[in-house]
C-alpha positions, 0 to 999 in steps of 0.5 A: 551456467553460461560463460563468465557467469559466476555462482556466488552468495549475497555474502559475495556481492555485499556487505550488510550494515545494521542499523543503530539501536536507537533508544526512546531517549535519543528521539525528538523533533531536533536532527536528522530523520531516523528511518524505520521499517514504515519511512522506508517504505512510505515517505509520507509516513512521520519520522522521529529526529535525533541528535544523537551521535551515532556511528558513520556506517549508520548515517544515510546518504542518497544512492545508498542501497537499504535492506528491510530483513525484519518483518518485511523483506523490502529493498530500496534505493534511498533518495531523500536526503541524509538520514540515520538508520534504525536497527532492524534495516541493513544499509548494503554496500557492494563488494569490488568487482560488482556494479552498484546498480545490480544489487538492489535487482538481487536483493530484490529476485532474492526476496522472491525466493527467500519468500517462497521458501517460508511460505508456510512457515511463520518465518517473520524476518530472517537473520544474516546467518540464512541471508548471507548464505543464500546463492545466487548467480552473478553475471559479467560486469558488463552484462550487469550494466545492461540488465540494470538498464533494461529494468529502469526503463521498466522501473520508469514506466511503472513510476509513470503509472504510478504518478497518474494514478496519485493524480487521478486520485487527487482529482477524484477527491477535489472533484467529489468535494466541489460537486458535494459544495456546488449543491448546497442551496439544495441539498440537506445536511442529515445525520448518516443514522437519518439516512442508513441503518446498520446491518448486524445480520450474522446467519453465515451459513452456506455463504462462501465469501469473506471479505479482504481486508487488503480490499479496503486499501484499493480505490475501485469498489468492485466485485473482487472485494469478496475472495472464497473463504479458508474453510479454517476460518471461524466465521461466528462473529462475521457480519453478511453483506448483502447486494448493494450494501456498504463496508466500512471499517470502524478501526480506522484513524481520523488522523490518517487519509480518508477512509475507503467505503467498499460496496457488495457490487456483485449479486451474492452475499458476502461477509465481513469481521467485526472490525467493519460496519455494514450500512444500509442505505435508505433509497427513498432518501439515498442511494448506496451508490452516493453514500459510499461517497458521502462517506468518503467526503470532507463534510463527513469526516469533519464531522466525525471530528468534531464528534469525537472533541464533543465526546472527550476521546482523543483526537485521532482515536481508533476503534471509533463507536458506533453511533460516532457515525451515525451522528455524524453529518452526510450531504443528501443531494436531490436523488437525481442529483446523486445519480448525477455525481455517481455517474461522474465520479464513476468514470474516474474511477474506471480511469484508475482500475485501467491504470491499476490493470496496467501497472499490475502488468507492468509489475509482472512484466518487471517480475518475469524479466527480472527471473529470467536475466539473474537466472539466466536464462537470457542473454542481452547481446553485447550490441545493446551496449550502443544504447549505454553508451559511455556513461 
């Protein structure tokens, strides 16, 4: 171990503060925010409010450090103003003689072990009795300081990237919707079953590719949809897909951001679970390359809305039926016109998979360093305190 460097326990650097047991009766739409595992990790996500009188070590206050040990192991700085802790989250205060900054870096290289350490096992959360235990290295005050520095300039980069990509996607779908609007004086409104069918081929044998259900969450359609399936897997109730057939799934809200159509762009077969739907286009009227993004449009999922108030089923309902979509309305452009507004669509989205790429490395790199100066492994010279300055 190097010099001034200490061995130590997250028992040692901090303090963990659970969250208050909130009860159904406690919730409404009055008072402060109560966050959850889910608010923690999106902002977007909706939040009950309460009244409720709860205790001061349970009231959230920008800056302070939030630690999700249930079910997702997760560590965040919080910065969205005051706000009271559900149970299930930690709120984590460092001990005297610890800089502020490095805790949430140690949680975070410890969470990389803690996980490793489960792989396996169906360990879904883990109790302060393994937590607190767990060693880890804690170097000087002063080298604290620097490798907190070093890592938000990282952190700075990674949220850069981020921010374009929210932007690129923003432009992709105000883009798409102009382009679908700018062509109504020749296009046809048509029912997506005028214009597809549905794939219901279920002969799996030999196939070796199942498709992801994380694939679903991405932006670009591509080839990597498709992973080599777990020889485990019973595959009776999967559907094939084939070249150029579409993916979508069935299970996903109305009410939640558009849905994301997935195309077998490669040259094999693939298959999917029964939560999904295989489309196949018809090109004499369609091509698979435009119904993807007929399928992500406006026009199409306001018309699926309006199937499901017609229907008598809740608004915002999951596991849509079938022939929800298939009366559900599409724009069909002239062919030419569709290859037109694929081709443009395409390159934004060529622009995102770049700025995927880069933010993947980014992550790496924030992942390898972040191994090597908690390990210790690498020392920041005393020198690159110039660059701290006084703060």
């Amino acid at each position: 171990m190097r010099d001034g460097w200490t061995e130590t326990t997250l028992d040692g650097i901090a303090e963990y503060i659970n969250g208050y047991p909130f009860k159904p009766s406690d919730l409404g739409e009055l008072g402060l925010p109560v966050i959850r595992i889910k608010q923690l990790l999106d902002p977007n996500e909706p939040v009950d409010r309460t009244e409720t009188d709860t205790p001061d070590r349970c009231l959230l206050r920008d800056g302070d450090i939030v630690f999700s040990w249930s079910g997702t192991l997760a560590v965040r700085v919080w910065n969205r103003g005051p706000a009271k802790l559900n149970q299930h989250l930690f709120r984590v205060v460092e001990k005297r003689g610890v800089y502020k900054g490095i805790i949430p870096l140690v949680l975070d290289h410890a969470i990389q072990e803690l996980k490793e350490k489960s792989h396996g096992t169906t360990m879904k959360h883990i109790t302060k009795q393994s937590l607190l235990p767990h060693k880890v290295l804690l170097p000087p005050l002063p080298e604290q300081r620097r490798i907190v520095d070093l890592i938000s300039s990282v952190d700075s980069y990674i949220e850069a990237l981020q921010r374009q990509l929210e932007s690129s996607k923003r432009s992709r779908s105000a883009l798409l919707h102009a382009l679908l609007a700018a062509n109504s004086e020749t296009s046809q409104i048509r029912n997506l079953g005028e214009v597809a069918r549905r794939s219901t081929s279920k002969n799996a044998e030999g196939l070796d590719l199942v498709f992801t259900v994380s694939a679903l969450r991405g932006l670009i359609r591509q080839e990597d949809y498709f992973t080599k399936r777990v020889a485990s897997k019973n595959l009776t109730n999967y559907y094939v897909v084939q070249p150029g057939e579409l993916v979508y799934n069935k299970s996903y809200s109305v009410d939640a951001p558009l849905g994301v159509v997935a195309r077998n762009t490669g040259t094999h077969p693939g298959l999917v679970s029964p939560l999904y739907i295989v489309f196949h286009a018809d090109e004499t009227q369609i091509s698979a390359s435009f119904l993807g993004l007929a399928l992500e449009s406006n026009i199409f999922w306001q018309s699926l809305r309006v199937n499901l108030k017609e229907g008598g089923r809740a608004h915002g309902a999951l596991n849509l039926k079938i022939q929800d979509f298939f009366d559900a309305k599409v724009v069909v452009p002239p062919l030419s016109e569709q290859d037109r507004v694929v081709d443009l669509i395409t390159q934004f989205d060529l622009k995102a998979k770049a700025l995927l790429n880069s933010l993947g490395q980014g992550i790496q790199l924030r992942h390898a360093l972040l191994s090597e100066l908690l390990g210790g492994q690498h020392e920041i010279p005393e020198s690159y305190d110039k660059v701290l300055g006084p703060a």
